[in-house]
N, C-alpha and C positions, 0 to 999 in steps of 0.2 A: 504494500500500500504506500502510496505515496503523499506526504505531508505536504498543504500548499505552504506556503512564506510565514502569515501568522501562528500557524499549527508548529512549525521547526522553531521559532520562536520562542513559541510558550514550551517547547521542551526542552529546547538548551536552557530558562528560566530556571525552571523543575530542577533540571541536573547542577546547575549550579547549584542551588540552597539545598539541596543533599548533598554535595560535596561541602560547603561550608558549613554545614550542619555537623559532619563527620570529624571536619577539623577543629570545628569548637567543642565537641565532646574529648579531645583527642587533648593530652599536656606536652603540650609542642616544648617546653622547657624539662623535657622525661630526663635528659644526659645530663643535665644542674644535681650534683651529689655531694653531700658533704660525707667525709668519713676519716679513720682512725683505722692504720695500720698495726697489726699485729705485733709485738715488742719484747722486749727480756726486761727485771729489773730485778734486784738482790736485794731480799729480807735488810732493814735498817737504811738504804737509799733513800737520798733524800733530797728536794726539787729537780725530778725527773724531767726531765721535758718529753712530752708527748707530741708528737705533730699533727694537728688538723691540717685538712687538705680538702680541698677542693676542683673538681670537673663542671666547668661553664663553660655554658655558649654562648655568652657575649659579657660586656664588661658591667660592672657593678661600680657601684659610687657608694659600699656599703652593706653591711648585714652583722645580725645579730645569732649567739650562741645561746642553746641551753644545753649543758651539759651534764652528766652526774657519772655517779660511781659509788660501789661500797665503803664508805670512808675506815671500816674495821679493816680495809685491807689498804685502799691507796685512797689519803686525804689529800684535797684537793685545796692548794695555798696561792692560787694566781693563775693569770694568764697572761701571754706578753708576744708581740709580735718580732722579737730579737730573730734577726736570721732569716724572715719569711720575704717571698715576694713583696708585699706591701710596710716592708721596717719602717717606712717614712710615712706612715697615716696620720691624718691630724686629730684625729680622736677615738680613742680608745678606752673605754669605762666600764666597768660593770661589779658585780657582787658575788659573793660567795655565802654562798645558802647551807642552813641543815649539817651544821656544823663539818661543814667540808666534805660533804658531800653531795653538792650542787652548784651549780655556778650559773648565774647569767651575765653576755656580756656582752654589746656593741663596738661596734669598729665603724664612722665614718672616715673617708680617704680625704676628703680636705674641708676643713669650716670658716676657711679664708674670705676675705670681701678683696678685690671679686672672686666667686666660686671658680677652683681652676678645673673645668672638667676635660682634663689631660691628668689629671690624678684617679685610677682607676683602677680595678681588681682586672688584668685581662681577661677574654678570654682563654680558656688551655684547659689541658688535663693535668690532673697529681701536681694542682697547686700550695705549696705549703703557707696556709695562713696564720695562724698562729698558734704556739705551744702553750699546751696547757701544761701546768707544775703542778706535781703532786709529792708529796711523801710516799714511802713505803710503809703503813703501818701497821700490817701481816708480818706477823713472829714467827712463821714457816711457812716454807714450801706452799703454795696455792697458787691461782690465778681469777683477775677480778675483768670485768667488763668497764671501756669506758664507753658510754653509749651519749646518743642525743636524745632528748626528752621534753616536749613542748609542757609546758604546764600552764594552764587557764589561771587568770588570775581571778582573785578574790576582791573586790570592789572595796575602799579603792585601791587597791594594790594591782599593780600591771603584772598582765601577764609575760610568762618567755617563751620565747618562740626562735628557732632556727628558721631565719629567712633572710634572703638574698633583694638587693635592692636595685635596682634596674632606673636605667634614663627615666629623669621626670617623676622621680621618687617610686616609680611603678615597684609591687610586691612579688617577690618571685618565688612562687613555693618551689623547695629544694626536699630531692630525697635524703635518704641519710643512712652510714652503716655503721654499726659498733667495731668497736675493736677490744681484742682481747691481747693483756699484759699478763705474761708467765710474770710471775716472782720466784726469784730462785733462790735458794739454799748458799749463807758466804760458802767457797770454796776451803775445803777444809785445810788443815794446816794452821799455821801461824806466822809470824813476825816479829819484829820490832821496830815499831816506827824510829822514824832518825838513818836507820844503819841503810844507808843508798846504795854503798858497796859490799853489804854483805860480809860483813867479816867480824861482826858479832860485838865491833866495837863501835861509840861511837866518837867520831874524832873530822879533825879538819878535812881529812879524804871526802866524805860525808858532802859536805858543801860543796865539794871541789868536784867531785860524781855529777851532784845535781847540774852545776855552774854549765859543766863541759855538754852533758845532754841538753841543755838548755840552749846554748849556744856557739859552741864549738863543733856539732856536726856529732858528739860522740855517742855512743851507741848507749840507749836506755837502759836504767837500772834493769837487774832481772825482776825485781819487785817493786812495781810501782808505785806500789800501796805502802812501800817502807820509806821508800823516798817523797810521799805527802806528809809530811812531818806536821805540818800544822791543821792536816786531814779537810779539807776544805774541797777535795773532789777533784784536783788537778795538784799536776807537779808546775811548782812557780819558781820565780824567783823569792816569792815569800818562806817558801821551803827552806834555801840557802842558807836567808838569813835567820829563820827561826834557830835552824844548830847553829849559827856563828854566835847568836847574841845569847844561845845555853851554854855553849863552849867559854865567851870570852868576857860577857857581861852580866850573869847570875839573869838572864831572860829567861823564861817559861821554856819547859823543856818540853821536847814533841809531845803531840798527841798521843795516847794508850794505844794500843798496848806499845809494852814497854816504857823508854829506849835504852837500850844497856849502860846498862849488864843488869838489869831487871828481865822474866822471862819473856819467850816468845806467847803471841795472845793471839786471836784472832780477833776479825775487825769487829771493835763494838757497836751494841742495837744503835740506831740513832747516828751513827757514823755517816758522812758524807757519802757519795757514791762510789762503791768498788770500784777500784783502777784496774786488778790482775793485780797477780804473783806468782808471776812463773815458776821462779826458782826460790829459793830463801832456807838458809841453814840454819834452823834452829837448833 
């Protein structure tokens, strides 16, 4: 059968507003994901960074978190964008809920006059937006969930919401996946903080171990964890001078366990984050 001119008309009509009908049923922003890769972290660790990340398909001028966790296992002390795609946003605010075990928190990218919208969350995939800090404070062996979590507010209290903010303030519902953090058991054995070089003593080698790995190219202690002397989660030049100023000006002497000729310990609860210890002669 054959359609005259008006008749082909009113059915390309038809077919169009079922195909727009289809599209507006359809969440044309499906690939916008926030999520939480899977992780390790060691019983007594402590401001972990977690990486939030993000898959968008086009740019953002902004969005907020809600996040949570078991805090019996990993409490939850901040969030910060150090390190991420967007380090240079002009606002970043939010709160920690439920005695650390909820967080909400917003990120706008500039709150400048004039607005610069050349400041922007790109598009992309396995965006790292910002880490969430936690403690470890699971006493063994376990693994906790960090997930996303909208929670409705209570009038007048606002609610939290993970959502993505699009040109023109537009709202952009975002999926979302948990991630799960092994906690693990410290490596057994022990140490004595201070002794960098291993030889049971502690003495100006010590400082001179750290100095040269620090800066001279030379090859890392075998125990990391012996040479954080001031346990603080890295080897520094604060290390150094912690045994210079034990050795030569009655300063605080390392961190526990130890440092000799007191015995070897393992790292204590509450201790900054395991560096390794390869090796170490107790």
């Amino acid at each position: 059968m054959q359609l005259n001119g008006r008749a082909q008309a009113i059915l390309a009509t038809v077919t169009l507003v079922l195909v727009l009908t289809v599209f507006a049923a359809t969440d044309v922003h499906a690939v916008n994901k926030l999520f939480v890769n899977a992780q390790t972290a060691t019983v007594g660790d402590t401001n972990v960074a977690v990486p939030v990340r993000l898959n968008n398909d086009q740019t953002l001028y902004g969005f907020s978190l809600s996040m949570s966790t078991d805090a019996a296992k990993l409490k939850i002390t901040g969030l910060d964008l150090v390190g991420t795609t967007i380090s240079d946003a002009g606002w970043s605010f939010g709160q920690i809920l439920d005695g650390g075990s909820r967080i909400s928190w917003g990120v706008v990218l500039d709150i400048t006059d004039p607005f610069d919208l050349a400041k922007v969350v790109p598009a992309g995939q396995n965006l790292h937006i910002a880490n969430l800090r936690v403690d470890v404070t699971a006493a063994a062996a376990t693994s906790a969930t960090v997930g996303f979590q909208d929670v409705p507010g209570t009038p007048p209290g606002p609610s939290a919401k993970n959502l993505l903010v699009g040109d023109q303030g537009t709202s952009i519902t975002v999926t979302t996946q948990n991630g799960t953090i092994t906690i693990e058991e410290p490596p057994p054995g022990g140490f004595r903080r201070g002794d960098a070089d291993n030889n049971a003593n502690l003495e100006l080698t010590d400082a001179i171990r750290i100095l040269g790995y620090l800066f001279l190219g030379s090859l890392p202690p075998t125990c990391l964890e012996a040479a954080d002397s001031d346990d603080n989660g890295s080897v520094e030049l604060t290390d150094a001078i912690r045994i210079l100023n034990y050795l030569f000006t009655g300063g605080a002497a390392p961190a526990p366990p130890g440092p000799p000729p007191n015995e070897c310990g393992p790292d204590p609860p509450g201790s900054a984050k395991f560096l390794g210890c390869d090796l170490y002669n107790c």
